[in-house]
VMD Tcl script that draws the C-alpha trace (Angstrom):
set ca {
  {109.03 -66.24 94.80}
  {109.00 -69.17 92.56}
  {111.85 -69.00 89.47}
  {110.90 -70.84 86.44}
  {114.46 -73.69 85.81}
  {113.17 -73.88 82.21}
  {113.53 -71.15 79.49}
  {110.84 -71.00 76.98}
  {111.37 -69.50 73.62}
  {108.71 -67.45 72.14}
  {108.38 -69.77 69.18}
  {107.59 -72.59 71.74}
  {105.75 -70.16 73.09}
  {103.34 -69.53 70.22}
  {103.46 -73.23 69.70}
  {102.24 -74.69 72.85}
  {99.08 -71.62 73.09}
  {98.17 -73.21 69.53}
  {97.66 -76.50 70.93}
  {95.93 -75.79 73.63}
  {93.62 -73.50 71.66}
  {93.31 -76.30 68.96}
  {93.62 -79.79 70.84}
  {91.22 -79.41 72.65}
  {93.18 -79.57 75.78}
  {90.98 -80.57 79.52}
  {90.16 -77.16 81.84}
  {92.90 -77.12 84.05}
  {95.58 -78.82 82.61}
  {99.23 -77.24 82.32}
  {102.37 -77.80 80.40}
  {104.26 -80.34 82.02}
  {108.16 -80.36 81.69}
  {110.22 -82.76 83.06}
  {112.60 -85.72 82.70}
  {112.44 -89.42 82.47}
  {115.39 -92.11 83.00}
  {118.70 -92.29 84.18}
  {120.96 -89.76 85.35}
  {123.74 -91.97 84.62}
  {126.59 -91.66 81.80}
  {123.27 -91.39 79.48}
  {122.31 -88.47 81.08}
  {118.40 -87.64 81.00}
  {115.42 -87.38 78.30}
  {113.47 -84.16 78.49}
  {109.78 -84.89 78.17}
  {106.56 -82.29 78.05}
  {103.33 -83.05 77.55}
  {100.09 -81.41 79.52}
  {98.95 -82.56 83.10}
  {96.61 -81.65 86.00}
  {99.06 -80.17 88.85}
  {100.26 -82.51 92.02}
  {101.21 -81.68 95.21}
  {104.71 -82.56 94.24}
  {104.73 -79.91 92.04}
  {105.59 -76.63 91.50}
  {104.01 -74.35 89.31}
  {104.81 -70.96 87.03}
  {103.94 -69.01 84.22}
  {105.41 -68.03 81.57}
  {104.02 -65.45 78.94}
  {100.50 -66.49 80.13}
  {101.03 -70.59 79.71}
  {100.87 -72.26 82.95}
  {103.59 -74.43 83.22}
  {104.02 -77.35 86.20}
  {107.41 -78.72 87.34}
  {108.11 -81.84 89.52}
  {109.61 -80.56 92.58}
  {112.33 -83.83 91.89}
  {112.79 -82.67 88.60}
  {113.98 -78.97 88.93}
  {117.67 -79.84 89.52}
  {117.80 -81.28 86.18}
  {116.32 -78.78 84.28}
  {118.42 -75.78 85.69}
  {119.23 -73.91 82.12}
  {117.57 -76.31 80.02}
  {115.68 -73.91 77.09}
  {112.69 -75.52 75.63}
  {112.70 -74.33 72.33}
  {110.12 -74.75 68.62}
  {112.21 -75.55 65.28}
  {110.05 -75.13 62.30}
  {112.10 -75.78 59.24}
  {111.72 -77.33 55.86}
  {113.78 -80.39 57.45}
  {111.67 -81.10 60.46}
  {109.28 -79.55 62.94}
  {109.27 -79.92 66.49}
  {109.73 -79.34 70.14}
  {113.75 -79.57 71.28}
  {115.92 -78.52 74.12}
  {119.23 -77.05 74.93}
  {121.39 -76.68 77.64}
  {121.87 -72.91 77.16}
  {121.49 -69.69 78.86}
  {121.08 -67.46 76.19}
  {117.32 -67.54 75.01}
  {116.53 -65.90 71.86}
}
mol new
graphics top color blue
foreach p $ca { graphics top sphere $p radius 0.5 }
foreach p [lrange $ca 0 end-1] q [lrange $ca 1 end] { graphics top cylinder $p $q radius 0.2 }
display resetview
């Protein structure tokens, strides 16, 4: 069995079924998490966006959203919580080291 490295809050959640359901999103195409750049002193950028799956990676869902994961990636994103902020300062997806996922 397949564990999921990323924690999704529900807020995200709720966010990411709205845009599927309103933009217009291809058939077959699932949340892709992941990281781009270094893993140097800078550390590393998390990045989603939605993709068809690869054979490099590995796939779960969470809370009925299919989500896809480079197999190259997973290490990095070990505890990372992918999270929605929706405040009167800013709107957005953002993400945390954390383990606690409210």
């Amino acid at each position: 069995m397949k564990i999921n490295p990323v924690k999704i809050s529900k807020q995200a959640i709720e966010e990411i079924k709205n845009i599927q359901q309103n933009k217009n999103i291809p058939e077959g195409y699932k949340l892709r998490i992941g990281i781009k750049g270094g893993v140097g002193c800078a550390g590393v950028n998390y990045v989603i966006g939605f993709d068809q799956p690869t054979e490099f990676d590995n796939e779960f869902e969470m809370d009925g959203v299919p989500v896809i994961v480079d197999k190259r990636h997973t290490m990095f994103l070990i505890g990372v919580k992918l999270d929605f902020y929706n405040g009167s300062d800013a709107k957005g997806f953002r993400f945390s080291k954390s383990e606690n996922l409210s």
